[in-house]
C-alpha positions in Angstrom: 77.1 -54.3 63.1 78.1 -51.7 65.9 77.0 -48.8 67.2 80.0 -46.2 66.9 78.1 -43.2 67.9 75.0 -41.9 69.5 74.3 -38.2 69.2 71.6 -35.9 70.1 70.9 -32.7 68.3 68.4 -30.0 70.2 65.8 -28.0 68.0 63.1 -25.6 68.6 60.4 -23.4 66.6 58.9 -20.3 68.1 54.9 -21.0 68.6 53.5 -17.1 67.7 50.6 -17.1 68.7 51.0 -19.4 70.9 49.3 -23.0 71.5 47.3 -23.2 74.2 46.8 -26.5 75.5 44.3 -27.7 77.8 46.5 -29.4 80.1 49.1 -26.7 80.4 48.9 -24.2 82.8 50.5 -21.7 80.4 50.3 -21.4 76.8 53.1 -22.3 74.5 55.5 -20.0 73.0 57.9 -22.6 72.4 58.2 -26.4 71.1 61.5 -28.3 71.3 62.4 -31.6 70.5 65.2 -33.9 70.2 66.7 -35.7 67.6 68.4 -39.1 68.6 70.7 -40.5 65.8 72.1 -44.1 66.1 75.4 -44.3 64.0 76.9 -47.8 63.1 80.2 -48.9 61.4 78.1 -50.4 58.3 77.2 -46.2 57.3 73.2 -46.9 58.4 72.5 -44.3 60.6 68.9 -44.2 62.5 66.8 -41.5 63.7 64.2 -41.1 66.7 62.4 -38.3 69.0 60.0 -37.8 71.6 61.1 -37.9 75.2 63.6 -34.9 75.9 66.6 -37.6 76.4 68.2 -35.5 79.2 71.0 -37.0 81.2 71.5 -39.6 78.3 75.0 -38.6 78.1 76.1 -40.2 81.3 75.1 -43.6 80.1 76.1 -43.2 76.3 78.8 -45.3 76.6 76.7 -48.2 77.8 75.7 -48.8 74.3 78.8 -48.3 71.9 80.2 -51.0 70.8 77.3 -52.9 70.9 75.0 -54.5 68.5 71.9 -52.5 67.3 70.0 -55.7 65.5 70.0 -57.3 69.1 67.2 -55.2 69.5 65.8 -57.2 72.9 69.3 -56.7 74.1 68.8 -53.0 73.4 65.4 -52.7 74.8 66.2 -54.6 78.1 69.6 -52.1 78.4 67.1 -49.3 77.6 64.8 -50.3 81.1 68.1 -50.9 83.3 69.0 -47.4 82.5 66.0 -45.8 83.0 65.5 -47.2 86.4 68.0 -44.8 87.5 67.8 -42.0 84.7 64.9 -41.0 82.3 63.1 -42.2 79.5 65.1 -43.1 76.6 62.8 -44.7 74.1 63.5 -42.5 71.1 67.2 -44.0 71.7 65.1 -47.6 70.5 62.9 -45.7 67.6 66.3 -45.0 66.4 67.4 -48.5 66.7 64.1 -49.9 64.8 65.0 -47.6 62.0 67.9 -49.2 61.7 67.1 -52.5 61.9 63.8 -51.5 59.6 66.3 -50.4 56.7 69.0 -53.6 56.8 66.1 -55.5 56.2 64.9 -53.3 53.5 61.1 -53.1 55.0 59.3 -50.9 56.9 59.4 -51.0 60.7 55.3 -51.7 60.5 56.2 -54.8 58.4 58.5 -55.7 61.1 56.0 -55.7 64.1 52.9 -57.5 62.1 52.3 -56.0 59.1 48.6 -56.3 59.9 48.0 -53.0 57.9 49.8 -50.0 55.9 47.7 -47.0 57.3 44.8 -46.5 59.7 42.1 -44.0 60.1 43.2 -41.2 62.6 40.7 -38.8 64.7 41.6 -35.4 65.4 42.9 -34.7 68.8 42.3 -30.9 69.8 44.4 -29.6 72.5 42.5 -26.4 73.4 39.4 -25.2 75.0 37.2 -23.6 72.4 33.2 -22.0 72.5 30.6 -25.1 71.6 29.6 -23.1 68.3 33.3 -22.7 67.2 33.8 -26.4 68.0 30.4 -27.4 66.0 32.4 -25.4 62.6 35.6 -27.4 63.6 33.6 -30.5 62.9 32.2 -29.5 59.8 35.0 -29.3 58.8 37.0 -32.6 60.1 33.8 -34.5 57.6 34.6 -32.3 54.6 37.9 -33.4 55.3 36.7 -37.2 55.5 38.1 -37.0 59.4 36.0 -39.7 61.3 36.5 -39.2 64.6 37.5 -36.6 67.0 38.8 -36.4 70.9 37.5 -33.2 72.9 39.5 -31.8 76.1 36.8 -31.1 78.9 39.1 -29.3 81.8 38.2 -30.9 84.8 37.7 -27.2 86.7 35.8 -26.2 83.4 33.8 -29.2 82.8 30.5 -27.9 82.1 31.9 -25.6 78.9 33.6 -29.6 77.7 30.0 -31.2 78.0 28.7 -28.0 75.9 31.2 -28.4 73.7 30.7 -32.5 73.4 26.9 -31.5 72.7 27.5 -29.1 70.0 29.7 -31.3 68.4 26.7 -33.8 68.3 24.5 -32.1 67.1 26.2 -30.5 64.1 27.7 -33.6 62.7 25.1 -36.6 63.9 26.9 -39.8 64.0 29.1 -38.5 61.3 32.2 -38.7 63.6 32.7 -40.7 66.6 33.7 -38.7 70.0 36.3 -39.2 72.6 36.7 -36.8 75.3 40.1 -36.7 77.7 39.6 -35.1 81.2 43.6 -35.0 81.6 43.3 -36.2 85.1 46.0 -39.1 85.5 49.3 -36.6 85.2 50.4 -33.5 85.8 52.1 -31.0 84.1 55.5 -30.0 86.2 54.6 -27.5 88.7 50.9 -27.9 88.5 49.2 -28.7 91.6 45.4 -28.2 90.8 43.4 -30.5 93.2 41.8 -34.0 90.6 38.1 -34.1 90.6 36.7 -36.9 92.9 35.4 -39.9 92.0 32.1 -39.0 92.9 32.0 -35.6 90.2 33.8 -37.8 87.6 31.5 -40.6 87.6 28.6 -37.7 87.1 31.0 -36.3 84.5 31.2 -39.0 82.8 27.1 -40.7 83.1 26.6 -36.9 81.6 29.1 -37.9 78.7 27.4 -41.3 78.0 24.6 -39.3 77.0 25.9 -38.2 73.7 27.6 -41.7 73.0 30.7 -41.1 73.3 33.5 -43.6 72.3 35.6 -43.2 75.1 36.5 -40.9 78.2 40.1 -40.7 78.9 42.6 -40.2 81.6 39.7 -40.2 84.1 41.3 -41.0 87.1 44.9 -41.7 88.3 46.4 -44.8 86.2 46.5 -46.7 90.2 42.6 -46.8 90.8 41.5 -49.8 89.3 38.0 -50.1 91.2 37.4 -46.2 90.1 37.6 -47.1 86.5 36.1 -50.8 87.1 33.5 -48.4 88.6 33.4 -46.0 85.6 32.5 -48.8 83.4 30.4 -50.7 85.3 28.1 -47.0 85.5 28.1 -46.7 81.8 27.4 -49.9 79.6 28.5 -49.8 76.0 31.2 -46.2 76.9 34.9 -47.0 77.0 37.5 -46.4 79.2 40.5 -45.1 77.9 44.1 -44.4 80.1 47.8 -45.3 80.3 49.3 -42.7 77.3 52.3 -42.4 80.3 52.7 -45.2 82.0 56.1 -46.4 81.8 56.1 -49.7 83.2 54.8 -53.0 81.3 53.8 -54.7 84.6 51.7 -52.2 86.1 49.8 -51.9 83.0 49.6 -55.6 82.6 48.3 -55.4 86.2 45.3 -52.9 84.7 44.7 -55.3 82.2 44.6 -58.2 84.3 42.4 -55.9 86.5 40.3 -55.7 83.7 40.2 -51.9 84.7 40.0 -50.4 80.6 38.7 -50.9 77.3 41.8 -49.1 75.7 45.2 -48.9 76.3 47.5 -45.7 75.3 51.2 -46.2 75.9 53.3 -43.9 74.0 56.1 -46.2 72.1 58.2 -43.0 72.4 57.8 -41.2 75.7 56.0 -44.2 78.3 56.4 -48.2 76.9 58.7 -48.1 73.8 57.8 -50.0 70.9 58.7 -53.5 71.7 57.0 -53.6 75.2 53.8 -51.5 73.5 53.4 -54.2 70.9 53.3 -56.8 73.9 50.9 -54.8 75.4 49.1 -55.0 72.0 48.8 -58.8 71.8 48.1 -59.2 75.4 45.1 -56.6 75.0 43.9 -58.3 71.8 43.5 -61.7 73.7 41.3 -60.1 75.9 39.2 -58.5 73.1 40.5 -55.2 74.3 42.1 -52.4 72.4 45.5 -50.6 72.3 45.9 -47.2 70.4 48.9 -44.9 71.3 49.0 -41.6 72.8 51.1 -39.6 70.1 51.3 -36.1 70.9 55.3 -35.6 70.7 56.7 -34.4 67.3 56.1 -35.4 63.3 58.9 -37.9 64.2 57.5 -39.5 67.6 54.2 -39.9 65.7 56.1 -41.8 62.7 56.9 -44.3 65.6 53.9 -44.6 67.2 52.4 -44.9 63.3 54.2 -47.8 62.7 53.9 -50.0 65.9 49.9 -49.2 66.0 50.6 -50.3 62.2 52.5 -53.3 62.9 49.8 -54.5 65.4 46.4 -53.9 64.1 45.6 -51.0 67.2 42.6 -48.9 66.4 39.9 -48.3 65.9 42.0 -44.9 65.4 45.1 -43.4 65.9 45.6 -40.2 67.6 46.4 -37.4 65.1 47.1 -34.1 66.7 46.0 -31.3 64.9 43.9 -28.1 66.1 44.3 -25.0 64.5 41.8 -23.0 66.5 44.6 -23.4 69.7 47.7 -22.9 67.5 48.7 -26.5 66.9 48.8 -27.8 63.0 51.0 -30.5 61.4 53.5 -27.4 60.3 53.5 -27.3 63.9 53.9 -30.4 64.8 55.6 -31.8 62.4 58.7 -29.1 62.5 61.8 -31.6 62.1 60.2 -33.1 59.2 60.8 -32.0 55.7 57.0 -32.2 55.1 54.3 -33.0 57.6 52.3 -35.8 58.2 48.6 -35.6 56.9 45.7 -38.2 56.3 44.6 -39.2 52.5 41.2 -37.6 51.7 39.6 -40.8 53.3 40.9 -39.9 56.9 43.5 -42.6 56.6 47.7 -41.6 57.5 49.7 -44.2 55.7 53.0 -45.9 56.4 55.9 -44.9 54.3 56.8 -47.4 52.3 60.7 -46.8 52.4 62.8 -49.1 55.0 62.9 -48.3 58.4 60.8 -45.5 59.9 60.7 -43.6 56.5 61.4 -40.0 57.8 62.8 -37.5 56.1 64.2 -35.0 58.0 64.3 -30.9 57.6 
């Protein structure tokens, strides 16, 4: 099999009202995504999406011709590229659905098959009142929803703590809590000075006291003492970090670093699949846990769905959806036919057709 043709098709839906995302230093009228479809001489044709694939052209040519079941092959001409360009993973979700649908199974089946589905938390984007955020959470258990991850701005932290406590208190232990400070990246253009380490460890000792499951993106992914420290303060509260790190040795180096509990790559904008489910094993020798970063589009998710899948990762994957800051799976999910959504016991399952199983609009 060859590729013969690797084309990239730009879409976008108009957000009104707009989303307004925590980490964003203006809210969002707009969402675009890219579609990448792999085309091969046999008529199977794959599909991927997630990192904006920009200056892919130039290097197109790199991977006619060549053979899309060599998928290590791919990967490694993936990396050489991207040292010089940009992150071209969904160019490799692509290739996986291909591969997933000459063999007839799904790509989950293909990296482990430990499960079909896994329970997903809710991942709100925006900064909303703590009695708002208590009705939100109502609603996530009516919806048998078991866990969900709560932005606490870093310049607004004491209105994330309140929020964090009303949450508690509404549900009980009804629904396990993450909160993500948002400190390890930046938005482009944003140049708003990190808390220290000093105000996030009393950030975070303040967080412990409503047992949370995890604080994430604390502090930049290179300060392995600060998050050594961060645990080391809190007994029994996780450390959660790397959704964009794009290089499989420095995130080895965290683990070896022993520096978190849980490990985030995105498969479609940081790692990729095959170098997230490495990640995977080598965190699961360790007794530690890997659960992707997913917030890209319907079709990114339905990559990062089946490596976490494939692997075992939880205890939860990362479903974004928060309709009091304009994002919903309609949303989200916009180059789908129909969006993704959990079964009424807070599970998203796998497709069962070969390959990624998408179905696009």
């Amino acid at each position: 099999m060859k590729i013969t043709d690797i084309r990239l098709e730009h879409r976008e839906t108009v957000l009104d009202p707009p989303c307004y995302a925590a980490w964003d230093p203006e809210p969002r009228t707009r969402f675009a995504a890219t579609i990448v479809r792999v085309e091969t001489d046999e008529g199977v044709a794959g599909v991927g999406s997630g990192d904006t694939m920009a200056g892919f052209h130039e290097h197109r040519d790199l991977f006619l011709g060549t053979d899309p079941l060599a998928t290590e092959v791919q990967v490694r001409r993936i990396e050489s590229v991207g040292f010089h360009a940009g992150r071209f993973w969904p160019l490799e979700a692509a290739i996986w659905d291909i591969v997933g649908q000459v063999a007839g199974l799904p790509v989950a089946t293909l990296f482990g098959g430990v499960t079909d589905r896994l329970p997903v938390y809710a991942s709100w984007c925006s900064e909303q009142a703590p009695g708002r955020r208590a009705e939100d959470a109502h609603r996530l258990v009516e919806q048998g929803i078991r866990a969900v991850k709560i932005r606490a701005h870093p310049r607004r932290l004491r209105q994330g703590v309140a929020a964090v406590a009303a949450v508690r208190e509404a549900v009980g232990d009804r629904l396990d809590i993450m909160v993500d400070l948002n400190q390890a990246w930046r938005m482009a253009g944003d140049v708003t000075e990190p808390l220290e380490l000093a105000d996030v460890r009393r950030v975070v000792r303040r967080l412990a006291e409503y047992d949370v499951a995890w604080v994430e993106e604390p502090l930049p992914y290179a300060d392995a003492d600060g998050h050594r420290l961060l645990r080391a303060d809190n007994p029994g509260l996780r450390i959660a970090a790397g959704e964009m790190l794009d290089s499989l040795p420095q995130t080895l180096a965290l683990l070896e670093a022993d520096a978190l509990d849980v490990y985030q790559a995105d498969v479609v904008l940081a790692l990729g699949m095959t170098r997230a489910r490495q990640l995977a094993e080598a965190a699961r020798a360790r007794h530690r846990r890997f659960t992707p970063h997913t917030w890209t589009n319907g079709l990114g998710l339905l990559a990062n769905l089946h490596v976490a899948a494939g692997v075992g990762a939880g205890p939860y994957l990362e479903f974004p959806d928060d309709p009091a800051g304009g994002w919903t799976p309609e949303r989200r999910d916009f180059l789908l036919a129909e969006p993704l959504r959990p079964d009424a016991d807070g599970m998203l399952v796998v497709p069962d057709a070969p390959g990624l199983g998408a179905v696009l609009a």
